[in-house]
C-alpha positions in Angstrom: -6.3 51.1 3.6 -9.5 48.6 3.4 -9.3 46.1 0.8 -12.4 44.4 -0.6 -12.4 41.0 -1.3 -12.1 41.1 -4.9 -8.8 43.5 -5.1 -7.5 40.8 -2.2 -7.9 38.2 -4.5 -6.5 39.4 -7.7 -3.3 41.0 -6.0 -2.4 37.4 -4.1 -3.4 35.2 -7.0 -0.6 38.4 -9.1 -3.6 38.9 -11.6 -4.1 42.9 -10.9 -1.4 44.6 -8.9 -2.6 48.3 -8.0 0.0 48.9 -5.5 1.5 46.1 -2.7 -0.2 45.4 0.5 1.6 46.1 3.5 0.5 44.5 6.8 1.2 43.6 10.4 0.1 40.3 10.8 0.4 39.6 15.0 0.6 42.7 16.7 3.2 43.3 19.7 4.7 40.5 22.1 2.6 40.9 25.6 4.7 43.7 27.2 5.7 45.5 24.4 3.1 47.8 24.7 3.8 49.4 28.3 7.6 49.7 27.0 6.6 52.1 24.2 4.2 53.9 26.7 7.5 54.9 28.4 9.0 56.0 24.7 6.3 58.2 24.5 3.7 56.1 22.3 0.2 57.6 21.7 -2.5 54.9 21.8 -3.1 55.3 18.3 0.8 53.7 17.8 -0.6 51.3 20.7 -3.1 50.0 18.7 -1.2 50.2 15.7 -3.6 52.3 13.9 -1.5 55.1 13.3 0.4 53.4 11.1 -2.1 53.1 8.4 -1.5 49.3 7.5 -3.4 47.6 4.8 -6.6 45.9 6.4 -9.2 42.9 4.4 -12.4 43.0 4.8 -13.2 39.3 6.0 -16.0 37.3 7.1 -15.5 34.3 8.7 -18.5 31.7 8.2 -20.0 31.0 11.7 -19.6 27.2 11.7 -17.6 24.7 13.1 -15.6 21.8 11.4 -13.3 20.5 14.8 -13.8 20.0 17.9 -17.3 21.0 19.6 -18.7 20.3 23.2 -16.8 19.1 25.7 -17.0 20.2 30.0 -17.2 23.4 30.8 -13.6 24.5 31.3 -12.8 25.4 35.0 -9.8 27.0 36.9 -7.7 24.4 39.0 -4.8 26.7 40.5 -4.0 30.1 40.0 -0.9 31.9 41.7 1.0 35.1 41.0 2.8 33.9 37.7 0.2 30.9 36.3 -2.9 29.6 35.6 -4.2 25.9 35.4 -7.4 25.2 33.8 -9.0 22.2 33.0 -10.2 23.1 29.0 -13.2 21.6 27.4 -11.2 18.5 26.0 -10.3 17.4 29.4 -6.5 18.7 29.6 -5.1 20.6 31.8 -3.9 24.2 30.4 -0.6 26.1 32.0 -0.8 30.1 31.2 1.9 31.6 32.0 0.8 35.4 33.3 2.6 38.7 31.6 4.7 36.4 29.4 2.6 34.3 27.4 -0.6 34.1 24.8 -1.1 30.6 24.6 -1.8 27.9 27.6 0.3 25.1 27.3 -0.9 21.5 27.5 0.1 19.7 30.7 -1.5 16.1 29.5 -3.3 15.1 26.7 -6.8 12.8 26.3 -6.0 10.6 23.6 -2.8 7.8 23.7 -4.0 4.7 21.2 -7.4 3.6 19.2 -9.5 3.2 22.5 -8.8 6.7 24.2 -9.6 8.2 20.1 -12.8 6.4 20.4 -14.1 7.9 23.1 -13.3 12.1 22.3 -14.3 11.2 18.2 -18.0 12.3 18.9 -16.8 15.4 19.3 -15.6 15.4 16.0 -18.6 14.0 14.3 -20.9 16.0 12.4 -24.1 17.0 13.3 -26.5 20.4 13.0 -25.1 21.9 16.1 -21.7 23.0 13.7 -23.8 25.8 12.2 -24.6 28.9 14.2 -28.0 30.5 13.5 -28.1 32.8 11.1 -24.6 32.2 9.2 -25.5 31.8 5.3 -27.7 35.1 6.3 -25.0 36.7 7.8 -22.5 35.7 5.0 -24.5 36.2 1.7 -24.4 39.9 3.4 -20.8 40.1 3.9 -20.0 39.1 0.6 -23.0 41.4 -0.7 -20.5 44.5 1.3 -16.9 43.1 -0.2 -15.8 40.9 2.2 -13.7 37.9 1.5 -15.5 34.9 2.9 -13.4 32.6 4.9 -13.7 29.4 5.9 -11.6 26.8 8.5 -10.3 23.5 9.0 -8.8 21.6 11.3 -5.2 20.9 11.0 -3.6 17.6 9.7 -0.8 18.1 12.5 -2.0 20.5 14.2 -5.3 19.0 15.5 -4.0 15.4 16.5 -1.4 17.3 18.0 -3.7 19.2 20.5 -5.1 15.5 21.3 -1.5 13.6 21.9 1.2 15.9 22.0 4.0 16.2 19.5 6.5 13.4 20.6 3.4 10.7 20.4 1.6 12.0 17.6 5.1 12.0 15.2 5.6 8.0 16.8 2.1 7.4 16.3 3.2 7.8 12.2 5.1 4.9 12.4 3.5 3.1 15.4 0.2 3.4 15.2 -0.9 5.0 11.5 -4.0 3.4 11.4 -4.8 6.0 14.7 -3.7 8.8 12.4 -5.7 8.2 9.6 -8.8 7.4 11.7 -8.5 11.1 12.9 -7.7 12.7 9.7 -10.5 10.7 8.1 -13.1 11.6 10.7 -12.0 15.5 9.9 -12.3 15.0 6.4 -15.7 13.6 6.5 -16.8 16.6 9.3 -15.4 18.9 7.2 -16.3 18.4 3.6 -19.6 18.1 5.0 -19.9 21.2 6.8 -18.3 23.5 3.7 -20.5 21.3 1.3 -23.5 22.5 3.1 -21.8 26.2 2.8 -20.4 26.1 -0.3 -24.1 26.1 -1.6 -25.6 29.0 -0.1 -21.9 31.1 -0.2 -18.7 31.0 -2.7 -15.7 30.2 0.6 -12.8 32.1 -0.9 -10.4 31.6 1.3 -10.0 27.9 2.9 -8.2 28.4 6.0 -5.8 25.9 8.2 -3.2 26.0 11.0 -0.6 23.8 11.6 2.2 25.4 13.4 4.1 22.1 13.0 7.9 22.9 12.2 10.7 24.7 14.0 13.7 26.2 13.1 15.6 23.1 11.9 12.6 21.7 10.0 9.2 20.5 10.4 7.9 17.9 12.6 6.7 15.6 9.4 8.6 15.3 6.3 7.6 15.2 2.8 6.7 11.3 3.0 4.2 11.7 6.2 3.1 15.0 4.7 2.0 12.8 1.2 0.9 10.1 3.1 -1.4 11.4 5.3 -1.7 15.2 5.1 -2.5 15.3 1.3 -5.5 13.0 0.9 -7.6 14.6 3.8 -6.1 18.5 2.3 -7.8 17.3 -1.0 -10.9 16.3 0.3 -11.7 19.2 1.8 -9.8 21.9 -0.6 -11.6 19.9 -3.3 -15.6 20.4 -2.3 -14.2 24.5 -1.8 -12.6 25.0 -5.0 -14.8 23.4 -7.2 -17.8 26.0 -6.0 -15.5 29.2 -6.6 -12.6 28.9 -3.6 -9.4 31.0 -4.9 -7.0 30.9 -1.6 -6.3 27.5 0.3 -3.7 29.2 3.3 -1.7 27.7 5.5 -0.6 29.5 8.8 2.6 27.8 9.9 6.1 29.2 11.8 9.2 27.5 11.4 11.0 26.2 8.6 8.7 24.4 6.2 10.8 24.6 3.0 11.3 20.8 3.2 6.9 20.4 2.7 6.3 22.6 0.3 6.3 20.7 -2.5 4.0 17.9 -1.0 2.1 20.7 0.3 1.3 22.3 -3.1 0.0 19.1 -4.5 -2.5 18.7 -2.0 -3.7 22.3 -3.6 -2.4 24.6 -0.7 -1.4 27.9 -2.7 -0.9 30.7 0.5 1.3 30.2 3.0 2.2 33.3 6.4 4.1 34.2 8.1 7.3 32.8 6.3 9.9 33.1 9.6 13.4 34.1 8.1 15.3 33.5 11.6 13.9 29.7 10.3 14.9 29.9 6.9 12.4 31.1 5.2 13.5 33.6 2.4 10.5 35.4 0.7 12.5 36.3 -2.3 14.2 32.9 -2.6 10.6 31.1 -2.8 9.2 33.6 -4.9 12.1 32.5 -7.5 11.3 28.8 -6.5 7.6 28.9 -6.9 6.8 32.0 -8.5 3.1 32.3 -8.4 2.1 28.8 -7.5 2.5 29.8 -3.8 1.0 33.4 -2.3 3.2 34.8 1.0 1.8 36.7 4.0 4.7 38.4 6.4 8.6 37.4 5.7 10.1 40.9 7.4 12.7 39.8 10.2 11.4 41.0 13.2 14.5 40.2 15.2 16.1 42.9 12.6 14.2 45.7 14.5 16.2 45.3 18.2 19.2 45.7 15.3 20.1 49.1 14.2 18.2 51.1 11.4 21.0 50.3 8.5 20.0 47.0 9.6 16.1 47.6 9.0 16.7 49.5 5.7 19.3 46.2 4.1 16.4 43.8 5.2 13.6 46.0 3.6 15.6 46.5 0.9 15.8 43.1 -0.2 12.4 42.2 0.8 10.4 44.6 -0.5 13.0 44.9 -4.4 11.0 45.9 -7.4 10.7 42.3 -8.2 8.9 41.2 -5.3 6.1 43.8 -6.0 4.2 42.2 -8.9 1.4 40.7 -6.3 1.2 37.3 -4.4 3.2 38.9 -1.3 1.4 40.5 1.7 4.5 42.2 2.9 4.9 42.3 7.0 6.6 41.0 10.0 7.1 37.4 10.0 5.0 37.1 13.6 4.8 39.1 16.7 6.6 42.3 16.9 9.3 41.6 20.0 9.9 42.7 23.4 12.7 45.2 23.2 11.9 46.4 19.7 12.3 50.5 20.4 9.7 53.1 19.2 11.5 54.6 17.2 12.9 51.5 15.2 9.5 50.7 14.5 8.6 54.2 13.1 11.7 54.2 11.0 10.4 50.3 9.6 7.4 51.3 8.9 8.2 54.5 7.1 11.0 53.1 4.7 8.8 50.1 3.9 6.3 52.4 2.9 8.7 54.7 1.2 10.4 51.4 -0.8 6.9 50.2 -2.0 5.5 53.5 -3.2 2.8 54.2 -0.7 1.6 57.8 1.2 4.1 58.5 3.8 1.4 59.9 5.9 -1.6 57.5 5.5 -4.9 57.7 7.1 -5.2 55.5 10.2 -8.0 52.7 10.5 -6.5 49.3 10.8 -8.4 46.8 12.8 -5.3 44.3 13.7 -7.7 41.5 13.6 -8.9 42.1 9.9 -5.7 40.4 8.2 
């Protein structure tokens, strides 16, 4: 089912519950596809429209708050099982081919205060961040129901794509006045860009990625996270919420349990895809935080290669009457896995929707990239 912005909001803020959302977040694992083929998928189950998941309406502004410019990315080498491209920030990119989504950094641009210096400009801010035609574009979306969305770059995240993780996480300690250049120079880019968008267009949903823990913990603890994460959060969330801004989301696997609480003062309030194989226990943080902190995902996928009394105990617990009352987006924590059969799936997706009250034979529709 399509849901308009202003039902969105309501249900993940717990103010008006009509009936829980159920999603899939990330789609299939590359390869999963061609194995259901062979169980006898119909394209509709390909696309996962015949499933009749729970879609937003969203617009997301057409500007730009990180990097912009850069070469022209070009193809260095290029066998049977990888690809090496040289991107537009001057690394160079491994893709692994049939296995992978995402290129993996060989090198990286920036090392100390002098090699910053020289890829900043393309951090500045300038004109060129706003495509023609966006306040048009999103005054008209909102007009239709969308929820309007904006981005920003990622505390971790971006100064990650620039060093790597092993220097960025010394660079705390070693070099902090690098660290808080960058953030500072996002912060400025940033609450420029949605102060310039927050006048023609209410953002509702402030957007970040981070992707900075695994499954013993994140990469930053609570100290770096206060110390440099929450000022530049601030600066930015601030500018949104004060023009009308409800959501401030964070997408980040791993186990973050140990941030959370320096995360929320920074204003964060929405946090996917909640990874239990890394700790994170939907139902547990619910009782922690209550609804201080909206959830997107949280289902095991792993439990799906498991049995189907394995699926039902897991759905179950997730989906109890008491998780129901709004703030929770239920779904698979991320991609669904290679090896998952057909008919697991089926049987997941039927008892979730039989657990949280919804038609057993819903109409199909969903657009995987609308949630």
């Amino acid at each position: 089912m399509e849901v308009l912005r202003d039902q969105y909001l309501d249900y993940m803020t717990g103010l008006t519950v009509e009936r829980p959302l159920f999603v899939e977040l990330f789609g299939p694992l590359v390869g999963l596809e061609d194995q259901w083929r062979a169980q006898g998928a119909s394209e509709a189950e390909i696309a996962l429209t015949a499933f009749g998941f729970d879609y937003v309406r969203r617009h997301n502004v057409a500007v730009q708050t990180a990097f912009i410019g850069g070469a022209k990315p070009v193809v260095l080498e290029e066998t049977d099982e990888y690809i090496i491209r040289r991107d537009e920030m001057g690394r160079r990119m491994k893709l692994c081919k049939g296995r992978a989504t995402l290129a993996l950094p060989l090198d990286f641009p920036v090392r100390d205060m002098d090699s910053w210096l020289k890829i900043k400009p393309h951090y500045l801010f300038s004109d060129s961040r706003f495509a023609d035609g966006w306040a048009e574009r999103a005054r008209l979306a909102r007009d239709s129901g969308a929820l309007i969305v904006a981005g920003m770059p990622g505390a971790f995240s971006q100064p990650r794509e620039l060093m790597g993780d092993e220097a960025l996480c010394v660079a705390y300690y070693e070099q902090p006045e690098l660290v808080a250049d960058m953030l500072a120079t996002f912060a400025d880019t940033a609450e420029r860009v949605l102060e310039r968008v927050t006048r023609e267009v209410t953002v509702d949903q402030l957007s970040v990625h981070e992707d900075m823990a695994g499954k013993s913990g994140p990469l930053a603890g609570p100290r770096q996270v206060r110390e440099f994460f929450v000022p530049y959060y601030r600066r930015v969330w601030d500018v949104v919420r004060s023009r009308g801004g409800t959501l401030f989301a964070q997408d980040s696997d791993g186990n973050m349990n140990a941030v959370i609480d320096a995360f929320l003062e920074s204003g964060l309030n929405a946090m996917h895809p909640m990874e239990p194989a890394a700790g994170m226990d939907i139902v547990a943080l619910r009782a922690k935080y209550g609804n201080r902190l909206s959830m997107r995902g949280g289902i095991d996928k792993h439990v799906l290669r498991r049995d189907k009394a394995a699926i039902r105990a897991e759905l179950e617990y997730k989906l109890q009457p008491a998780m129901q009352t709004g703030g929770v987006a239920f779904g698979l924590d991320h991609r669904i896995p290679n090896g998952t059969p057909l008919d697991h799936y089926r049987y997941y997706v039927r008892t979730a929707r039989e657990l949280l009250g919804l038609d057993p034979n819903p109409a199909p529709g969903w657009d995987r990239m609308a949630f």
